[in-house]
C-alpha positions as CSV (number, residue, x, y, z in Angstrom):
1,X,0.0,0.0,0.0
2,X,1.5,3.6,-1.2
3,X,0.9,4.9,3.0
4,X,3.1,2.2,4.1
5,X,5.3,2.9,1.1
6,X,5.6,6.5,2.0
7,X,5.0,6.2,5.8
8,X,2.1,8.1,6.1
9,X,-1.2,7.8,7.1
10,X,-4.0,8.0,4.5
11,X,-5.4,11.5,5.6
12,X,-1.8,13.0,4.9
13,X,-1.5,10.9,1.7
14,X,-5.1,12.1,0.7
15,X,-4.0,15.8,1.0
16,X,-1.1,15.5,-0.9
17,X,-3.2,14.4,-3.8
18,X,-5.4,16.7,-3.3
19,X,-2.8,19.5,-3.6
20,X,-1.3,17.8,-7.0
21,X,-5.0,17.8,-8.4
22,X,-5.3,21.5,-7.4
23,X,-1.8,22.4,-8.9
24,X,-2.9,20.4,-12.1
25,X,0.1,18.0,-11.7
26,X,-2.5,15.2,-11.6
27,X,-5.9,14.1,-12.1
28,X,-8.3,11.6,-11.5
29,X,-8.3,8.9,-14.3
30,X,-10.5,6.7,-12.7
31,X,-11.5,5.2,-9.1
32,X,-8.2,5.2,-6.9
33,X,-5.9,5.9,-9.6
34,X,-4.4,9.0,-10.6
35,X,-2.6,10.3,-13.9
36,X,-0.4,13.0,-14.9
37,X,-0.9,15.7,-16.6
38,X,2.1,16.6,-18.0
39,X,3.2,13.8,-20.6
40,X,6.5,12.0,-19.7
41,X,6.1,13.0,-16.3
42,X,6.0,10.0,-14.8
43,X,9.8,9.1,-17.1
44,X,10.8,12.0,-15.7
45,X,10.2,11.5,-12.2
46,X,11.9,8.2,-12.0
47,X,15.2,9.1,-13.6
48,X,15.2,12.5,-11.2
49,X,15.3,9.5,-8.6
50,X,17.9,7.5,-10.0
């Protein structure tokens, strides 16, 4: 689970998304997933991290 993952609990974990969805960085695809916005992002992201 992405709270155990992150070590936080779901009410911090659902602010955060709400804050990405307000930003436009993210939006609701479909029930409990999310998508970016900005194409590549996700590429992006994970090479940032490597």
């Amino acid at each position: 689970m992405l709270t155990k993952r992150l070590r936080i609990d779901s009410s911090s974990l659902a602010q955060r998304r709400s804050d990405l969805i307000k930003k436009g960085l993210i939006y609701a695809s479909e029930y409990g997933k999310v998508a970016f916005t900005v194409p590549n992002m996700a590429k992006f992201i994970n090479n940032y991290l490597d």
